[in-house]
C-alpha positions in Angstrom: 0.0 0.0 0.0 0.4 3.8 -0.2 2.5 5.2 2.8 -0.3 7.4 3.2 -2.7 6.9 6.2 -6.2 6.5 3.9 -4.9 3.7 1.9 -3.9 2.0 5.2 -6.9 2.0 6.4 -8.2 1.1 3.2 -5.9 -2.0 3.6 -6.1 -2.7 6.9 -9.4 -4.4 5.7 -7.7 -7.1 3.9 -4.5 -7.6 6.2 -2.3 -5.2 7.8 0.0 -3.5 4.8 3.2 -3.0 3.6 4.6 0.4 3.2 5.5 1.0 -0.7 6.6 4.4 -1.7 6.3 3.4 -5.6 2.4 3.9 -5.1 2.4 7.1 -3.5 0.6 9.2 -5.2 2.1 12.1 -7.1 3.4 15.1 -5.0 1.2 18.0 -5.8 3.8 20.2 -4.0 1.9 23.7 -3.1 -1.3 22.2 -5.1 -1.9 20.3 -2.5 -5.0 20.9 -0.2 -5.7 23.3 -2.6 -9.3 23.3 -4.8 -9.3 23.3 -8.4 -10.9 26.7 -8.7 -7.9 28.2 -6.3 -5.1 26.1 -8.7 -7.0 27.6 -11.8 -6.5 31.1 -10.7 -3.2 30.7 -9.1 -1.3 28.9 -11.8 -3.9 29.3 -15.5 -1.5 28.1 -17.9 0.1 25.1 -15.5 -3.6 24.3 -14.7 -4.7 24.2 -18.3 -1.2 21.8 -19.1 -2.7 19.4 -16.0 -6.2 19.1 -18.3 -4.6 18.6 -21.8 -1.3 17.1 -21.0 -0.5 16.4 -17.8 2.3 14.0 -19.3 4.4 17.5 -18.8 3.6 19.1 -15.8 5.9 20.1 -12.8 3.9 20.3 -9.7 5.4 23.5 -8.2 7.4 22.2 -5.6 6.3 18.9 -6.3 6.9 16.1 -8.6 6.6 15.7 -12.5 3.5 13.6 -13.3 6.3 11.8 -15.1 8.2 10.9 -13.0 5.2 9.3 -10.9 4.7 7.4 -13.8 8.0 5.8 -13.9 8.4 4.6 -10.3 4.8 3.2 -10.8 5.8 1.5 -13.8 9.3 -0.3 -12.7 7.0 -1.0 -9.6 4.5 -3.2 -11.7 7.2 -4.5 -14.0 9.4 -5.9 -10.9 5.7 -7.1 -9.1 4.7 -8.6 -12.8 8.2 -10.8 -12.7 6.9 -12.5 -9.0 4.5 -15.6 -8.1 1.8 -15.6 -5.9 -1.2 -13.0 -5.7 -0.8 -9.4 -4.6 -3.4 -6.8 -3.1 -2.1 -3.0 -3.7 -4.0 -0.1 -2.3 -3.3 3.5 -3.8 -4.5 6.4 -5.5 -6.6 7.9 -8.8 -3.6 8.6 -10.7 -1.4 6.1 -10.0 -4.4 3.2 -11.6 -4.9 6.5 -14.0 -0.9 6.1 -15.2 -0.9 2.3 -15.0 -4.3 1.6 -17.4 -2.3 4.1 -19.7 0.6 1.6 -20.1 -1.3 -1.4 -19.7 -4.1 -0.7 -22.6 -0.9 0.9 -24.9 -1.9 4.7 -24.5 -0.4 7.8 -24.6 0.3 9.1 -21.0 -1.7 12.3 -21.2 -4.6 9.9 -21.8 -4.8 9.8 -17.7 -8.1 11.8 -17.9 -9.7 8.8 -19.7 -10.1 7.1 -16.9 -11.6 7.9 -13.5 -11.2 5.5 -10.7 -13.6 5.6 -7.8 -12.7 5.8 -4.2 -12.7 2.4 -3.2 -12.9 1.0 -6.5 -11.6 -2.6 -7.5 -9.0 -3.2 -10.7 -8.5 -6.7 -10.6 -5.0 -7.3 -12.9 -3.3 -10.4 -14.0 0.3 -9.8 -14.7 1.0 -12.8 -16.6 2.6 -11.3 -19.9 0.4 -10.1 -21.6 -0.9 -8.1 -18.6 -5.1 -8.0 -18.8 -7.2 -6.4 -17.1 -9.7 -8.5 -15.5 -12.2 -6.0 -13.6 -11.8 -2.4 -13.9 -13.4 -0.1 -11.6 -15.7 -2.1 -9.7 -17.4 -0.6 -6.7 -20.3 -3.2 -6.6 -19.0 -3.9 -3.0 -20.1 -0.5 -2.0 -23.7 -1.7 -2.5 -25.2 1.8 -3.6 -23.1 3.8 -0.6 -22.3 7.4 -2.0 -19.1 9.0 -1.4 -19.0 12.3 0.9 -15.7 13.0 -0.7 -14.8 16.1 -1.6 -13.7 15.6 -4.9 -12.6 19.2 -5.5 -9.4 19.4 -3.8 -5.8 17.9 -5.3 
């Protein structure tokens, strides 16, 4: 899991976790906390990069989405190479970066896909990869989310 408090929780369902900094998500920098409106007026033209090709953008001090991508990537790859069955609990856009590789799209393709909170991707890594469920919140039985979805 995520380092981050939510996604232990998250996993704490399943069996207590393992820390893994790979699936971190990415590090907003001074976005973070922030809403969208605020980032929008702050920072137009980086905000407009984030919606049309976030592939590019620098998180002032932050991370490059980029470079998220990459540590998620080497993560899967050295995961896909082991036996056994695995359980990983982590955020929007790391899934958002890994269905880009895994379904052969362009990284700034993130905003095609929107994972829920909660949501099951269900993965086999034999090579091929495939994508077995994707987005599944049918365990959440009709529950709405109280998330506010508006903040980085």
């Amino acid at each position: 899991t995520s380092p981050l408090r939510r996604t232990r929780q998250t996993a704490a369902v399943i069996r207590p976790a393992l820390d893994e900094s790979a699936l971190l998500e990415t590090n907003h920098g001074v976005w973070e906390g922030r809403s969208k409106a605020d980032i929008a007026r702050l920072w137009p033209d980086l905000y407009h990069c984030w919606l049309t090709t976030p592939a590019q953008v620098a998180f002032p001090g932050g991370e490059t989405f980029a470079a998220t991508a990459k540590r998620v990537f080497t993560w899967f790859d050295h995961l896909a190479a082991q036996d056994g069955t695995f359980a990983a609990v982590t955020h929007g856009n790391v899934i958002q970066a890994l269905l880009t590789r895994l379904l052969y799209r362009n990284l700034n393709d993130i905003w095609c896909f929107t994972p829920q909170p909660t949501a099951v991707t269900l993965i086999e890594t034999h090579t091929p990869a495939k994508i077995v469920l994707l987005n599944d919140i049918s365990h959440l039985k009709g529950l709405q989310s109280d998330l506010d979805l508006q903040a980085i």
